[in-house]
N, C-alpha and C positions, 0 to 999 in steps of 0.2 A: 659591184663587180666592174670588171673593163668593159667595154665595149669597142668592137672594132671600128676603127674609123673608116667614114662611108666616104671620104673622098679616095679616089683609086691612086691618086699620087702620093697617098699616106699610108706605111704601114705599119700595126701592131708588132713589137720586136719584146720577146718575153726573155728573159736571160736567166740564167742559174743564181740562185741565191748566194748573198753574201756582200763584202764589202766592197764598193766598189766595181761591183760586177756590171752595171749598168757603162760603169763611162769605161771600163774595159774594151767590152766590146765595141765603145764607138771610137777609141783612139784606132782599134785594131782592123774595123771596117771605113773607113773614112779615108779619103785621100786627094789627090787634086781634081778639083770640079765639085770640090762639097765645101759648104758652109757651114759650119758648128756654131751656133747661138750658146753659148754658157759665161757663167761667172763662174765657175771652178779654176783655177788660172791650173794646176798640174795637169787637169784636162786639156784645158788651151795647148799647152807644152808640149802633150802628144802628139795635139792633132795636126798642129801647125809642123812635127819632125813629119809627121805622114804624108805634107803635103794639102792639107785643108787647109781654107780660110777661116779665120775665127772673130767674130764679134762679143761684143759682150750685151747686155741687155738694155745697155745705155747708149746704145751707139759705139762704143769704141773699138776698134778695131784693133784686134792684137795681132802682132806680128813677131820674126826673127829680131825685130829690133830693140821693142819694147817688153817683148816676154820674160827676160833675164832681170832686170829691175824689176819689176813687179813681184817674180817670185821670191826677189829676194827680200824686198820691202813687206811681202807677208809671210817670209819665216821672222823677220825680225818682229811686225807688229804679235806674232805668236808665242815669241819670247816674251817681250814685255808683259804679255795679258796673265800668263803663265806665274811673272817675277811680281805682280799686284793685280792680285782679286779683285781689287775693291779698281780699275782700270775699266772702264765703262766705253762700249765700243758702241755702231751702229752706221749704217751708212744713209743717206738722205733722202727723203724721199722721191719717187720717181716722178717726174716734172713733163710736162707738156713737151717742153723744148728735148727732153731725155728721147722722148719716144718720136719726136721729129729728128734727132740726129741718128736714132737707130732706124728710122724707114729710111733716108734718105742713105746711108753708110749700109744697109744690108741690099737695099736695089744696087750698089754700088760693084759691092762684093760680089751677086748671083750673078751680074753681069761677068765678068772677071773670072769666075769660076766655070758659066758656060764656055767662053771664050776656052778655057784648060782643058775642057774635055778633049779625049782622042775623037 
């Protein structure tokens, strides 16, 4: 079962079943002064039209700039995998230096996002 989380700055959010119903409601609730942690990059695209900041898990920080390549570079890699089965994917493991560019790049960004609040 879930269990609610005991920190009061965290809350349990249950949404309606179905696809994609999860990242629905956080492109649809998020906006400037929030930080979105995801590798979903269609995600990303939301949040970042809504006015979020977005990170990815690695550290990187996605923005207006680099949002449009990336989505584009993975409808093509979805192509390809699509046009050869036998097309072996996987991305690299998460590395010491990964999770030092993501603490250093999301203190970054909370920074920047409290700054946005009204």
């Amino acid at each position: 079962g879930l269990r609610p989380p005991a920190n009061p700055l965290v809350t349990l959010k249950i949404v309606a079943e179905g696809p994609d119903m999860a990242d629905k409601w956080i492109a649809e609730t998020c906006g400037p002064g929030d930080v979105v942690v995801t590798a979903d990059l269609p995600l990303a695209d939301r949040c970042l039209k809504a006015g979020a900041k977005v990170i990815q898990h690695n550290g990187e920080v996605l923005d207006d700039r680099n949002i449009g390549p990336r989505l584009a570079t993975r409808d093509l890699m979805a192509d390809l995998r699509a046009a050869n089965p036998f097309m072996q994917g996987g991305g690299a493991g998460f590395s010491k230096a990964d999770r030092s560019h993501f603490l250093q790049n999301l203190d970054r960004l909370l920074q920047m996002a409290l700054r946005a609040q009204p």
